[in-house]
C-alpha positions as CSV (number, residue, x, y, z in Angstrom):
1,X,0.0,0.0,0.0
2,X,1.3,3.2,-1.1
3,X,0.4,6.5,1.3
4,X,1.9,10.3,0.9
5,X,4.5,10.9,3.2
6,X,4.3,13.6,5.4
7,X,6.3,16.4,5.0
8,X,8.2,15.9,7.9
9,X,11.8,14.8,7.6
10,X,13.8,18.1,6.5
11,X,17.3,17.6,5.8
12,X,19.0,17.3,9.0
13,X,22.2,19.0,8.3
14,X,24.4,20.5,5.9
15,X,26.8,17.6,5.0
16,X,24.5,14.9,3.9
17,X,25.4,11.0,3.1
18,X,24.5,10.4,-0.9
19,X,24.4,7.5,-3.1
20,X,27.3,5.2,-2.4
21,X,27.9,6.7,0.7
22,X,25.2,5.0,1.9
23,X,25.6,1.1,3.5
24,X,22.6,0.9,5.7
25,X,21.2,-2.8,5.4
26,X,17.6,-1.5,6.1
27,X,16.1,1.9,4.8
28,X,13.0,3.9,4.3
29,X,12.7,4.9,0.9
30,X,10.6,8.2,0.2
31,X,10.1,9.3,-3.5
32,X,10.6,12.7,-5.1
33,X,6.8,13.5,-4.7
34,X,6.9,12.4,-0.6
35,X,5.4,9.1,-1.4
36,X,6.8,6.4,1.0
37,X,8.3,3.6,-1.2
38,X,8.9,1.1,2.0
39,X,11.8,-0.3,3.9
40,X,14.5,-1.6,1.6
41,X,18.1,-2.2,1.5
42,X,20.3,1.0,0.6
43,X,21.7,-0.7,-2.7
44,X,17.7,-1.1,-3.9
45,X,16.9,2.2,-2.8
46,X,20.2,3.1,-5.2
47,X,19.3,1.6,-8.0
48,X,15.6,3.1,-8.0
49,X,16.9,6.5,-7.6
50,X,19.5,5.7,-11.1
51,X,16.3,4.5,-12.9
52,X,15.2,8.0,-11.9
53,X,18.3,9.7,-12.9
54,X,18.3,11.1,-9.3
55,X,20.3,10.8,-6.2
56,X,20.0,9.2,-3.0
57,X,19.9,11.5,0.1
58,X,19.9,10.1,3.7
59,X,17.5,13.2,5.3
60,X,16.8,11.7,8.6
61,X,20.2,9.4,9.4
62,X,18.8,8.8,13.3
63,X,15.2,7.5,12.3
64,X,14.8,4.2,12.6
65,X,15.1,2.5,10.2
66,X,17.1,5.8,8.3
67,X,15.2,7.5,5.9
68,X,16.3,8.6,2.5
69,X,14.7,9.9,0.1
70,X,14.8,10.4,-4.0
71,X,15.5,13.9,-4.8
72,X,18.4,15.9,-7.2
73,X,20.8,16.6,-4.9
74,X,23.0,19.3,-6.5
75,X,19.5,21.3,-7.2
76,X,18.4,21.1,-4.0
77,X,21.8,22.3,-2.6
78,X,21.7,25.3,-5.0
79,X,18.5,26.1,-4.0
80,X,19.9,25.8,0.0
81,X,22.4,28.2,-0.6
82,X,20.1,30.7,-2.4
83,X,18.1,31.1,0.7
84,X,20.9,31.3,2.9
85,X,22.4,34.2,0.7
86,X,18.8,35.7,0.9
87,X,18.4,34.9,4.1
88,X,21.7,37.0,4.7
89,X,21.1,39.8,3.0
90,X,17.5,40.7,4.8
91,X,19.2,40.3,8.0
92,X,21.1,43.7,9.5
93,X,23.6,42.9,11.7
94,X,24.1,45.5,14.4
95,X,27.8,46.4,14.8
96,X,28.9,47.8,18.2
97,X,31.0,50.7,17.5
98,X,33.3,53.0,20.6
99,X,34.4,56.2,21.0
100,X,36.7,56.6,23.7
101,X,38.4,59.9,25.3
102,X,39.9,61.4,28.2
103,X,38.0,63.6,30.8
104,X,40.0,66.9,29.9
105,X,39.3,66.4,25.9
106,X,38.8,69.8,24.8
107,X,35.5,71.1,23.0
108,X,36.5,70.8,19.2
109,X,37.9,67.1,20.2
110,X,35.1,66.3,21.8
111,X,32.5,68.1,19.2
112,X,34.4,65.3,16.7
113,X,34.0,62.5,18.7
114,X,30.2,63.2,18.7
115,X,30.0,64.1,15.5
116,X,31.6,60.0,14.5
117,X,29.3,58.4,17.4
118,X,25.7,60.2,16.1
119,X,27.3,58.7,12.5
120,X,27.5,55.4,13.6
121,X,23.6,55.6,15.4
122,X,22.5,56.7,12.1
123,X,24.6,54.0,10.3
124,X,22.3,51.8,12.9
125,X,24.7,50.7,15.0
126,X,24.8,50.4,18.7
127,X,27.6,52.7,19.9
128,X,30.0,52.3,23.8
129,X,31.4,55.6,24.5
130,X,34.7,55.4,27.8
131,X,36.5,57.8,29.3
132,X,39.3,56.8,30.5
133,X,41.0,57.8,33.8
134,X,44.6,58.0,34.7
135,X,46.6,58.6,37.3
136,X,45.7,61.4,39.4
137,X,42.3,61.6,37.5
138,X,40.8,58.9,39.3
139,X,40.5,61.3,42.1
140,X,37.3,63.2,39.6
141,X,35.4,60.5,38.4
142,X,32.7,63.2,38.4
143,X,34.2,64.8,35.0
144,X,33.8,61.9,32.8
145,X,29.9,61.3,34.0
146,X,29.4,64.7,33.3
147,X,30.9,64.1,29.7
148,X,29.3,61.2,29.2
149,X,25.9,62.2,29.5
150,X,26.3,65.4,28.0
151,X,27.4,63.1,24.8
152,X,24.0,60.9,25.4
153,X,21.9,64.2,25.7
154,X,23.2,65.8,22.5
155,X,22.3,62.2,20.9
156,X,19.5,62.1,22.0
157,X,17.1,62.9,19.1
158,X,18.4,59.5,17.4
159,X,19.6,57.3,20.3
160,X,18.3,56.1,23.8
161,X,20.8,55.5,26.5
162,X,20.8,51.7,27.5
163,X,22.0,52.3,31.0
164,X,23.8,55.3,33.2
165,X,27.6,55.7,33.1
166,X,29.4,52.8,35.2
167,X,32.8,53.0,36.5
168,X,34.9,49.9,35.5
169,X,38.4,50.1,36.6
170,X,39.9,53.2,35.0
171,X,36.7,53.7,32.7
172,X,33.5,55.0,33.1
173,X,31.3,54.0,30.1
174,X,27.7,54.4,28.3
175,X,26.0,52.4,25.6
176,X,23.6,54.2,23.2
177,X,21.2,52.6,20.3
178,X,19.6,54.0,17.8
179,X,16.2,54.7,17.8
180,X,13.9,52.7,15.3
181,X,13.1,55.4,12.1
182,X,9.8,55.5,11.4
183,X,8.8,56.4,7.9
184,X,7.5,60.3,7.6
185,X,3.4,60.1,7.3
186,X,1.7,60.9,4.2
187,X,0.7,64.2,3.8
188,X,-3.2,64.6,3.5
189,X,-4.4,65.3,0.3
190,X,-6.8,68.7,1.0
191,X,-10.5,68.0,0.2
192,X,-12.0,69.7,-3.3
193,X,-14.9,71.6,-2.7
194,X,-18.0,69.6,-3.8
195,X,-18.9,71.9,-6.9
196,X,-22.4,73.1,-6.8
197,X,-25.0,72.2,-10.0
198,X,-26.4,75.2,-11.6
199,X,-30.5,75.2,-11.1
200,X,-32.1,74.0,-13.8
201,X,-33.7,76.6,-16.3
202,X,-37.1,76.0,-17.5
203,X,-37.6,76.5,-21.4
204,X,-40.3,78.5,-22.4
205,X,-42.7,77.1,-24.0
């Protein structure tokens, strides 16, 4: 009796055991189409999938017995590796990008530095900015928290600060991300006066 065979077994990983490859005495057999074609030996199940001009594909090797099914292998692996590259390219990864300075930087340094960070929050990616302390300056702490959120509040229109500035060591750091753009609205289109129908004139008779 023949019966569909559920669409269950995907392949189960990405180096795969094929034609020759496989030895197992007993196997179930599933057809192009997902039909089950019953528990044979691998070399029957190999010499149905050459009358096919197909290969043999072990998809589930810890079922048991292992199933394998008919299918053409170097299509379905060119199809795999379109979808990963698609798959890829919808997916943004977020970088995590620093700035670091010291807590006397001076204003055009420091107007730099902020100009790179809000760059890289508009780039999209998240962005750690440190001060760093040495010496004598770990005595005023104070001046780097003071920097650092004056950097987070003049970011502010395009980034939210993750947490408050935390002293680690000899630095004292912040993480921003950017916020989510949302698309500008639509304006309204304005509404056209409903145009008025001249009365009717009555001809005279």
């Amino acid at each position: 009796m023949h019966f569909v065979f559920p669409e269950v077994f995907e392949i189960a990983n990405d180096t795969h055991q094929i034609n020759e490859e496989i030895l197992d005495s007993e196997i179930r057999l599933i057809s192009e189409d997902g039909e089950q074609l019953g528990i044979m030996s691998a070399e029957e199940a190999l010499k149905i999938a050459e009358e096919h001009e197909m290969d043999l594909v072990k998809i589930a090797p810890n079922s048991n017995p292992p199933v394998c099914r008919i299918m053409d292998y170097g299509k379905f692996r060119f199809e795999q590796t379109k979808k990963e590259k698609e798959a890829k390219k919808n997916q943004h990864i977020i970088d995590i990008k620093e700035i670091r300075m010291g807590p006397s930087i001076g204003e055009n340094d420091f107007n730099t530095k902020l100009k790179n960070g809000m760059k890289f929050l508009t780039d999209g990616d998240r962005l750690k900015v440190s001060v760093r302390f040495r010496g004598r300056e770990m005595a005023h702490t104070e001046i780097g928290e003071v920097l650092l959120k004056d950097f987070a509040e003049k970011c502010a229109e395009i980034a939210t600060l993750d947490k408050a500035p935390k002293l680690e060591g000899r630095n004292m750091t912040i993480f921003l991300s950017p916020k989510p753009v949302t698309p500008p609205k639509k304006p309204a289109k304005p509404k056209q006066p409903k145009q008025q129908e001249a009365p009717a004139t009555e001809k005279a008779e």
